[in-house]
C-alpha positions as CSV (number, residue, x, y, z in Angstrom):
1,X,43.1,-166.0,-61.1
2,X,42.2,-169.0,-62.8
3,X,41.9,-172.5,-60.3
4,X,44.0,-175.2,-61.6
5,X,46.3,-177.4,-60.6
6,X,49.5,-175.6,-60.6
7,X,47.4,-173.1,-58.1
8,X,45.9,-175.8,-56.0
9,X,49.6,-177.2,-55.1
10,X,51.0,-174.0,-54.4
11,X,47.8,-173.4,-52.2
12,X,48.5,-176.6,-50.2
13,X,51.8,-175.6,-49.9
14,X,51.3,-172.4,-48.0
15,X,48.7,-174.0,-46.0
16,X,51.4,-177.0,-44.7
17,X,54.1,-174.2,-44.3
18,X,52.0,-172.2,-42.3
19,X,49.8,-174.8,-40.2
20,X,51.8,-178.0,-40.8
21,X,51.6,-181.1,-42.8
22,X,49.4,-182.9,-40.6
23,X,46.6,-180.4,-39.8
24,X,46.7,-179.7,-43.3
25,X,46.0,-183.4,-44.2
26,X,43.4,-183.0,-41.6
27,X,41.6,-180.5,-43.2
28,X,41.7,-182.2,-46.4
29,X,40.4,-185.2,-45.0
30,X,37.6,-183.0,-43.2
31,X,36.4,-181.3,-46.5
32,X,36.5,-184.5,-48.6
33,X,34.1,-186.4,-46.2
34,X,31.5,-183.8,-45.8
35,X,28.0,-185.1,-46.4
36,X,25.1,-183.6,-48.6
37,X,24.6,-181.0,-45.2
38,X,28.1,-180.1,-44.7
39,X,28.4,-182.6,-41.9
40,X,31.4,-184.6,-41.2
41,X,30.5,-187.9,-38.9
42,X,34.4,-188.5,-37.8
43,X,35.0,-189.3,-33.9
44,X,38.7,-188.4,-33.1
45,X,39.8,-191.6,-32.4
46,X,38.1,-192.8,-36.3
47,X,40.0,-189.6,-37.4
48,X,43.3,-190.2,-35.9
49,X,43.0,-194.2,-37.1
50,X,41.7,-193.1,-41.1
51,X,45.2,-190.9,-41.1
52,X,47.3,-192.3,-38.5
53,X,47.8,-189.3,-36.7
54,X,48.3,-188.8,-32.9
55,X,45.5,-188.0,-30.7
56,X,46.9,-184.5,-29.6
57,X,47.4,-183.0,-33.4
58,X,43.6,-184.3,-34.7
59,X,42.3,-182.6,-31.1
60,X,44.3,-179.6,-31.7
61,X,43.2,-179.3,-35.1
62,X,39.4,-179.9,-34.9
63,X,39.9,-177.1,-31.8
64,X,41.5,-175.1,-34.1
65,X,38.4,-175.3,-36.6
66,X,36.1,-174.7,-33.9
67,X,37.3,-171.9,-32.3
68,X,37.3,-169.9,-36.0
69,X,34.4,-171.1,-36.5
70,X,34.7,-173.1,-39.4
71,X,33.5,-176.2,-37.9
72,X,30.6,-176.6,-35.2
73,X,30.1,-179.3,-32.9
74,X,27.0,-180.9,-33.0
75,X,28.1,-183.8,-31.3
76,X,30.8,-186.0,-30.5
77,X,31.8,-187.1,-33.6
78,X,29.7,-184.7,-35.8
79,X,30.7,-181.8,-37.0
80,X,28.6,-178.7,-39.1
81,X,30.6,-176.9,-41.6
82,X,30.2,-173.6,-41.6
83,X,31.7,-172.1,-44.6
């Protein structure tokens, strides 16, 4: 299957059916603000400012990520992708 647009929308869309709008906009934040190293410098509170979200859903989220293991905690506010 050939990535385009049409695909990326319907991709987003199952992502904020499944998970929800706002942890989806989450993640999208997340991946474009990765450095050169995969690292995403965000504290929660920054994070829940940049997409006026509440407290509990960026916590839940960034949990979320963490306990897959897609994310890991370097620090607070620092992040390792791990894809």
């Amino acid at each position: 299957m050939e990535l385009n647009l049409e695909n990326i929308n319907l991709y987003k869309s199952i992502m904020c059916a499944i998970i929800g709008a706002k942890k989806s906009q989450i993640i999208e934040f997340i991946i474009s603000n990765l450095d050169d190293d995969k690292r995403f410098k965000y504290t929660i509170k920054e994070l829940c400012d940049e997409l006026n979200i509440s407290k509990p859903t960026a916590i839940e989220t960034i949990n979320l990520l963490l306990e897959k293991r897609v994310l890991k905690k370097i620090k607070n506010g620092l992040y390792q992708l791990n894809i």
